[in-house]
Each structure stands twice: as C-alpha cells, then as structure tokens.
C-alpha positions as CSV (number, residue, x, y, z in Angstrom):
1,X,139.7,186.5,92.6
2,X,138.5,186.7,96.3
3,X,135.0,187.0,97.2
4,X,135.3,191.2,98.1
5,X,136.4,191.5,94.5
6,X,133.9,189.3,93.0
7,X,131.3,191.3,95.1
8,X,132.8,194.9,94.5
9,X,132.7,193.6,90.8
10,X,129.2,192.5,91.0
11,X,128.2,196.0,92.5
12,X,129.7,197.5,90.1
13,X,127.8,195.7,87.3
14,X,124.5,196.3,88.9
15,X,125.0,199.9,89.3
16,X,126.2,200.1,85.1
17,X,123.3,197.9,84.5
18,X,120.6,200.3,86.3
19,X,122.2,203.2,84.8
20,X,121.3,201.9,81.2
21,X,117.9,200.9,81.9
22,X,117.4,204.7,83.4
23,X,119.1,206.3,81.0
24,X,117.0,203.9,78.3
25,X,114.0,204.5,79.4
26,X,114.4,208.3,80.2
27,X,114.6,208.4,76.4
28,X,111.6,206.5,75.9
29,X,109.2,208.4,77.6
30,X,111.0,212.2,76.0
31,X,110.4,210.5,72.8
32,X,107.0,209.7,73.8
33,X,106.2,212.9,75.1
34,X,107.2,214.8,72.1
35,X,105.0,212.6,70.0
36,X,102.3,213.5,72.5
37,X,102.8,217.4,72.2
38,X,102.6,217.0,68.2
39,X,99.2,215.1,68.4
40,X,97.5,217.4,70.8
41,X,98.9,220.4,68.7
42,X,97.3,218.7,65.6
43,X,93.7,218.8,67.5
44,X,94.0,222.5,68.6
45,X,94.6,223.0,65.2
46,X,91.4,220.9,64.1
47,X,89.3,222.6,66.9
48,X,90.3,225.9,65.6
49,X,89.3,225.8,62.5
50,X,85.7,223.9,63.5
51,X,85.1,227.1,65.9
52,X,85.9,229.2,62.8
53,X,83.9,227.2,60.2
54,X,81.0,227.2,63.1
55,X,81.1,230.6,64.0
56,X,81.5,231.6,59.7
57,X,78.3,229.3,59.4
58,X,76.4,231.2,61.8
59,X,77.2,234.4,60.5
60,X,76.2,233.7,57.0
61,X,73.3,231.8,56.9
62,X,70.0,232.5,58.8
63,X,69.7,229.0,61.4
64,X,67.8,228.6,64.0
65,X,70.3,228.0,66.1
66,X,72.4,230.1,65.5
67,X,73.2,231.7,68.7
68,X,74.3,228.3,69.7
69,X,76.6,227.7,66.8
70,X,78.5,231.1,67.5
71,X,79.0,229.6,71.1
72,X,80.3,226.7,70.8
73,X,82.1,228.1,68.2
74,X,83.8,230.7,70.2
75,X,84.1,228.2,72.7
76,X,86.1,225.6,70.4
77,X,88.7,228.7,69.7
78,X,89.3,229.3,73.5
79,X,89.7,226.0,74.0
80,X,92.3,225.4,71.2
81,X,93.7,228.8,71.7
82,X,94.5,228.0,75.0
83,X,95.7,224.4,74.7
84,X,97.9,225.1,71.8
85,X,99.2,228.3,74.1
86,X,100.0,225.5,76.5
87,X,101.0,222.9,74.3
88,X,103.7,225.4,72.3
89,X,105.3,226.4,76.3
90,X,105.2,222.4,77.1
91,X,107.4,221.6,74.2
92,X,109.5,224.5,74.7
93,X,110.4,223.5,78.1
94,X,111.1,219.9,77.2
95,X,113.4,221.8,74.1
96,X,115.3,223.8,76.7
97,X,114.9,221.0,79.4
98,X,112.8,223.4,82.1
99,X,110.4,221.7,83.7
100,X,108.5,224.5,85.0
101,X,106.9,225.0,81.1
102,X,105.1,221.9,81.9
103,X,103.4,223.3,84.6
104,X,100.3,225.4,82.0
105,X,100.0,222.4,80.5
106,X,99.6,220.0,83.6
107,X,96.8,222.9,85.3
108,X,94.9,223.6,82.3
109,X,94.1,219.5,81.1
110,X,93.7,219.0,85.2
111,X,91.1,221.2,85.3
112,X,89.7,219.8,81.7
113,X,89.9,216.3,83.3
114,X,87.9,217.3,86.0
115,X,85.1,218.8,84.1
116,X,84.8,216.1,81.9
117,X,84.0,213.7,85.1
118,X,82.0,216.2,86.4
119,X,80.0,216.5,83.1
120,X,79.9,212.3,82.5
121,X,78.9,212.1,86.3
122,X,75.9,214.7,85.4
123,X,75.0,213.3,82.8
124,X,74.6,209.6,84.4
125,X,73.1,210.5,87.8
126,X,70.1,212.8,85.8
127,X,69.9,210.7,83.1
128,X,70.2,207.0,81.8
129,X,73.1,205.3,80.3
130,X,73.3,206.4,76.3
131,X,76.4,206.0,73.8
132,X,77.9,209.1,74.6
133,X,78.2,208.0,77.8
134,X,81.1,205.7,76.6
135,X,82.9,208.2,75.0
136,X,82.9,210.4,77.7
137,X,84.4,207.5,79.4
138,X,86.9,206.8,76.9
139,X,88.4,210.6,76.7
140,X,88.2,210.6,80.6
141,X,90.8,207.7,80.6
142,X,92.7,209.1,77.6
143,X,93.2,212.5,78.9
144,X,93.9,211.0,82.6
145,X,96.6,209.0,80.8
146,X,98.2,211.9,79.1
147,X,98.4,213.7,82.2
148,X,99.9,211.2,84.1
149,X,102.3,210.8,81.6
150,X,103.1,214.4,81.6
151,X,103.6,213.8,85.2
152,X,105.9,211.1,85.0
153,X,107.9,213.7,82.3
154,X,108.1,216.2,84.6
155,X,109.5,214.3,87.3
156,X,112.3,212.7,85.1
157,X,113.2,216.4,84.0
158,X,114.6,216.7,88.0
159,X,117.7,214.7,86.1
160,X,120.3,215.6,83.8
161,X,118.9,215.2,79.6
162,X,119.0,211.4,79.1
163,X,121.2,211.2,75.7
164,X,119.9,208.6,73.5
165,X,123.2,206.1,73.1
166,X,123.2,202.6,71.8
167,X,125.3,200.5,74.4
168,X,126.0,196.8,73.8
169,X,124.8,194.9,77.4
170,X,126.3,192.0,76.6
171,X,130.3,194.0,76.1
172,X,129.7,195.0,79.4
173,X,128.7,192.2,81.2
174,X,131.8,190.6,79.4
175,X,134.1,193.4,80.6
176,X,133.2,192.9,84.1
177,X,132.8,189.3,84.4
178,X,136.2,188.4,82.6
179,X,139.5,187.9,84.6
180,X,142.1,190.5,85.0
181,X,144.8,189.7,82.6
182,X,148.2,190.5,84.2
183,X,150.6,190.9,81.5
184,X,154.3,190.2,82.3
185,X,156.6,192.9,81.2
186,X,158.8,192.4,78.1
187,X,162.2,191.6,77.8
188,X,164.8,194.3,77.1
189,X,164.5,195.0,73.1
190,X,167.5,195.8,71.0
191,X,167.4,199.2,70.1
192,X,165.9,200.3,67.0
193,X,167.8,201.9,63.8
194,X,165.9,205.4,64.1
195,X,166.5,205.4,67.9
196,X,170.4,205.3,67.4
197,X,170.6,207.0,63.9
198,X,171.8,210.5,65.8
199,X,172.6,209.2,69.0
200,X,175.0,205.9,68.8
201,X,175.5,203.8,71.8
202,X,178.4,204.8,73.9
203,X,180.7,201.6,74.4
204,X,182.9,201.5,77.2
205,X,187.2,201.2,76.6
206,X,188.1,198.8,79.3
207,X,184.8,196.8,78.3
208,X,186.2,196.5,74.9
209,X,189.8,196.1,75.6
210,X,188.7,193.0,77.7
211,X,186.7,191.3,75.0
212,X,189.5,191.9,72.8
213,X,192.3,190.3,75.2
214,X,190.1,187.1,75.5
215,X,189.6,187.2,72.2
216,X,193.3,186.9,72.0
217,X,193.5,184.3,74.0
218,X,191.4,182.0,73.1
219,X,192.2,181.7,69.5
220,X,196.1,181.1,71.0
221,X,194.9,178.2,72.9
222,X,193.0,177.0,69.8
223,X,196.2,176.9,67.4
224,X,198.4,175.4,70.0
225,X,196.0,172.4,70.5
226,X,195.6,172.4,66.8
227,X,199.5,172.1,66.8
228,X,199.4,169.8,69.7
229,X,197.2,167.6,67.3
230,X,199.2,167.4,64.2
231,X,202.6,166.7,66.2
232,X,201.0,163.3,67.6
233,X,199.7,162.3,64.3
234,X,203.3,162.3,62.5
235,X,204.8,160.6,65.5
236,X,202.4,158.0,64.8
C-alpha cells in the first residue's frame, strides 16, 4: 500500500470515527433533554396544585395572612401555568425536530434566572448571609445549567435527527486498516446440469470427425506394435 493510500485510508477512518462520536453524543444530550422536560413538567405540576391548595386554604379559613396566601398562591399557578405552557411547546419541538419551540422555553427560565440572582444579590447586599442564601445559590446554578443545556439542544437541532444506532468501533477500524484482498478470477467451470438441461452444447462436425480419425489411428498403431511384439517372441 503506498503512503497516499495509507493516508486517504487514515482520513477516511478519522472522518467515520468523528461521525460516530457526533452522531453518539447527539443522542445523549436528546435523551437527556427529554428527561429534562419530564422533570420540570413534574414541578409545574407540584406548583400547581400548592397555588391551589394555598389559594383553597385562604378562602376557607379565616388567617391572618391571608391576603398573602392568595398571592403567592396565584403567583405559584402563573408560574406553573406558564412553565408547563412552555415546557409542553419545548417537547413538541424536539418531537417534530423544530428548534424554534425551544425558543418560550429558553426566554421565559432566562428571565427566571435573572430574577433569582437579582433576588439572592438583594438579599446579600441588605442583609447577612442566612441558609437560604445557599439555596438560592444552588437553584441559581441548577437553572443556569438547565438552560445551558437547552442551549447546547438547540444548537444541535441546526443538524439532521441523530438516530440512535449501535455501531461496533472496533469492525470498522478493522475494515479500514486490513489489506485489500485481490482475488484471482476462477478457472472456467464445467457447465452445470440445469444450465444445459434445455439448451445442450453445440459440438462442432469437423471437431468431432477429427477426434474420431485420431482415434482411429492410434488404436491402428497400437495393434500393429502389439503384432510387431508377438512375431519376435515366436522367432525366438
């Protein structure tokens, strides 16, 4: 093998090689982001029905606060009306693969992250550290990872749908690193039975008349040397 061939070769199995990690770990982060979707749909759901139970609790009983409890408990069911609004368009555009579903989804927990770093920013500048400080910083860092991950999802949605396909490396690193086998062509085979079942060969005369002459002739040569033979053994 000369050294273009070896190098084409080696080109070749690079470009296979990235093809399968893309392709690999397109599907990891679609199967990721589906699992995503699912768990934020499962806390709109729970922040639903807390903003009805809150709201339901106000109404019934005679609290204090209860101006406050309607609030927060109208504010819980915008919240997870509007996430879960968001959420359901998000997974229908990675369903249908259009990216631009994503789009409510990556505005609305923007703005969400921003408030919640303006709030924990507030909160530490006017007041000193306390626990909830350090949950404020925890969902600060989980929704920013969520939303760059939606990011990331969006981009890889510029491509075609990754299909998830199990592909042995190794096969193909065998297939492209083992020599080209050149097979030399086969001798000329007697035909077979169901070949010439209709169609018998076609035999030429003068082919056959000349086999048959030398035929002839050679089994005359044959008996006079036998002849020959037998005459010199009774002489002797």
């Amino acid at each position: 093998m000369s050294r273009s061939a070896t190098m084409e070769t080696l080109r070749d199995l690079s470009s296979v090689l990235w093809t399968i990690r893309s392709n690999q770990e397109a599907a990891r982060v679609l199967r990721t982001t589906n699992s995503l979707l699912r768990t934020f749909l499962f806390f709109d759901i729970c922040y639903l029905i807390s903003g009805i139970a809150l709201i339901t609790m106000a109404l019934t009983n005679q609290l204090d606060s209860r101006d406050k409890m309607i609030m927060f408990g109208g504010l819980f069911g915008v919240f997870a009306s509007v996430s879960a609004l968001c959420n359901s368009l998000a997974s229908h555009g990675i369903r249908t693969w259009r990216r631009n579903f994503l789009l409510p989804w990556m505005l609305f927990f923007l703005i969400v992250l921003v408030l919640l770093i303006m709030h924990m920013g507030h909160s530490l500048y006017f007041q000193r550290a306390q626990w909830r400080h350090i949950f404020l910083f925890f969902a600060n860092i989980v929704v920013f990872s969520c939303w760059r991950h939606m990011q990331k999802q969006f981009i890889l949605m510029a491509l075609p749908r990754p299909h998830t396909v199990v592909v042995d490396v190794e096969a193909v690193v065998r297939e492209y690193l083992s020599p080209v086998t050149v097979h030399s062509p086969l001798k000329d085979l007697p035909p077979k039975y169901e070949d010439v079942e209709d169609f018998p060969p076609q035999y030429d005369e003068q082919t056959m008349i000349s086999t048959e002459n030398q035929t002839t002739t050679d089994r005359a040569s044959a008996d006079s040397t036998t002849v020959q033979n037998e005459q010199v053994q009774t002489r002797q």
